[in-house]
Each structure stands twice: as C-alpha cells, then as structure tokens.
N, C-alpha and C positions, 0 to 999 in steps of 0.2 A: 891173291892169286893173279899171275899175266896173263891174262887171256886178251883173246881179240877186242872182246868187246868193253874191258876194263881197260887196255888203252885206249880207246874209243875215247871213251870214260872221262881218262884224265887229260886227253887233249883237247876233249867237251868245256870242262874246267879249267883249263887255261887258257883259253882262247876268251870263254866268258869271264874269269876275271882281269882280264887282260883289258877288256871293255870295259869291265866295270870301273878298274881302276883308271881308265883314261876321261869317261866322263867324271868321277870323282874328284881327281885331280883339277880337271878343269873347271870344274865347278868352287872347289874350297882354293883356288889361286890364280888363276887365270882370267874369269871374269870379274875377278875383285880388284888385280892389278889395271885390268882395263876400263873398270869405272873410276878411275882417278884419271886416266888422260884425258886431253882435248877432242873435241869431237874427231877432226882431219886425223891424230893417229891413231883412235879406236874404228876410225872405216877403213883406215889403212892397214893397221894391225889384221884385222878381222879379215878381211878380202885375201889375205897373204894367208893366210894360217888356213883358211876354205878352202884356197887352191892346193896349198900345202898337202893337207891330209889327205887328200883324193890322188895315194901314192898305194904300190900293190902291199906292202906291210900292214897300213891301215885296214885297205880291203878285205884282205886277204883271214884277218882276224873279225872284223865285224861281221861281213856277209858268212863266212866260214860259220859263225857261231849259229847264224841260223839257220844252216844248212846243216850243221853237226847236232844242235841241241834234239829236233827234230829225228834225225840219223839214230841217236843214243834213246829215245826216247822208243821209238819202234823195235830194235835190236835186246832193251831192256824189258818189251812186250812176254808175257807170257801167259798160258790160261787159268793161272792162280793170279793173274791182275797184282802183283806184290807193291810193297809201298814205294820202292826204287821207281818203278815204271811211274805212279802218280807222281812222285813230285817232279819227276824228268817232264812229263806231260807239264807242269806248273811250270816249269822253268823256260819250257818253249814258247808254251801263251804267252807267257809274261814278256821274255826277248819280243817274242814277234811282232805283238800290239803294243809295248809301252817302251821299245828300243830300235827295231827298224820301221815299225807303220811312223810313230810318232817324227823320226829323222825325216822318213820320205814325203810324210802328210804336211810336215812344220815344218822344220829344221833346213830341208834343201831347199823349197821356196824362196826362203827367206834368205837363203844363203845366195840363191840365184839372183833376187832382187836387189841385194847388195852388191851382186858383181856386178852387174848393170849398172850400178849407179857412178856417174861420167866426176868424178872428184877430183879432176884438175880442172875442170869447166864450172865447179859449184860454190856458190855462194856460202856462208858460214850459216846464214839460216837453214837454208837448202841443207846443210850436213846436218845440223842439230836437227832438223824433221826427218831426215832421214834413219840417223841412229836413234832418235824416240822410237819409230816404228819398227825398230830391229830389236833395240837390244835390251828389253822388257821382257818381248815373246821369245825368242831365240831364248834369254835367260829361264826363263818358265819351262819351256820344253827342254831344254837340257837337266834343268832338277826332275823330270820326268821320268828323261833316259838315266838319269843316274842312277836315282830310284827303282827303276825297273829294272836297269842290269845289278846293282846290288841284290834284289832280293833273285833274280834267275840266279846268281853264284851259291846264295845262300839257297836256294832250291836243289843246286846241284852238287851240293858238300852233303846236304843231307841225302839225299840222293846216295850219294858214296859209301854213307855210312850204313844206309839201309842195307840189308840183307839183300843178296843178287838171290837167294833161292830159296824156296819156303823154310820153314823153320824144322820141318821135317826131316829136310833132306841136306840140313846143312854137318 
C-alpha cells in the first residue's frame, strides 16, 4: 500500500543500501587496487578520493540515512511496539554507532591527518610511515562500516517485510 510513511520506508532503504553498497564496493576493490601501488600514489590516490566524496550526493545519502533511518523508526512507532518498529530501531543503532560514529570517531581523523600530510616536501620513508599509520586503520574501520551498513539494509528489508499493523487488523 503508498502511504506516507511506506515511502518514507523505501527511501529509508535506498539511501541505506546506497551506503552500504559504496562501503562494499570499496572495500572488495578499491582498497585491494590500492595496496598494489607505491606509497607516493596510495597518499595521492587516497587525499583525492577524501576530498572527492565530501560532494552533496555523497552527503546528502550518508548523513540523510541517519536522519531518515531514525525518522522511519519513530513514524513506524505504535502501542502494539510491532516487529517493523524493532528492527527499524536495530537498523538506526547499527547506522548510527558502527556507520557514522565509527566515520567521525576514525575514519575523518585519519582522513584529516592524511590531508595534512605535506607529500611534495616528503621523504619516501616519511610516506611509507605515514601510509603504515593510515591505511591498516582506515582499512579496519571501513570493514566496520561496511558491516554495519550491510546488516542496517538487512534490518531494513526485514523491516519492509514485517507487517506495518498487528495481525488483527491487517
């Protein structure tokens, strides 16, 4: 049925696998192609591709999905508590702590600390201590966020499937 709140719904879900699918991707190709290069163009690569994404498309789907997962999670609220409403609730903890705390706790540090780092003034040692410190953690906390926006999508299909209204009244 189209109701307000069932688009809600599925823009909830595509925004979140929209996420999930860009940490994935990045994860099974992206950082694979970039541990084959030399240090100078995985600091280069990487610097470019940080500044890159901090464009309103990106935003506009990350931060949206936690303002929307949240949104659909409330609006799916009712006093029969139904199983729609919990796993939307699961899907928002999950984004929240293991997709935007984890980016803002880890991921933008680290992203910041590499845009700092002066790589026409640096030695080849200087680059190789520098991507050691990067791109271990950075790699770690992206399997993180991948993880955690996979299983919010997977909270939110279920979510879909579940019943919007007790079983009484459907």
């Amino acid at each position: 049925m189209i109701t307000p709140s069932n688009i809600l719904l599925v823009i909830t879900a595509t925004t979140t696998a929209l996420i999930a699918g860009l940490f994935f991707a990045w994860s099974c190709s992206v950082t694979i192609g970039l541990a084959r290069v030399t240090d100078i163009v995985y600091i280069t690569a990487m610097q470019s591709m940080n500044r890159a994404i901090l464009n309103p498309v990106f935003l506009s789907c990350f931060l949206g999905t936690a303002i929307l997962l949240p949104l659909s999670t409330y609006i799916h609220y009712s006093p029969a508590t139904l199983s729609r409403f919990w796993f939307l609730l699961a899907a928002s903890v999950v984004y929240i702590i293991g997709v935007l705390g984890v980016t803002m706790a880890g991921n933008v540090p680290l992203n910041e600390s590499l845009d700092a780092f002066a790589l026409s003034s640096a030695s080849a040692s200087e680059m190789s201590l520098q991507r050691a410190a990067f791109e271990g953690k950075w790699n770690f906390l992206n399997t993180i966020r991948t993880i955690a926006s996979t299983l919010s999508i997977i909270l939110v299909i279920i979510a879909c499937l579940a019943p919007a209204r007790p079983e009484s009244q459907l």
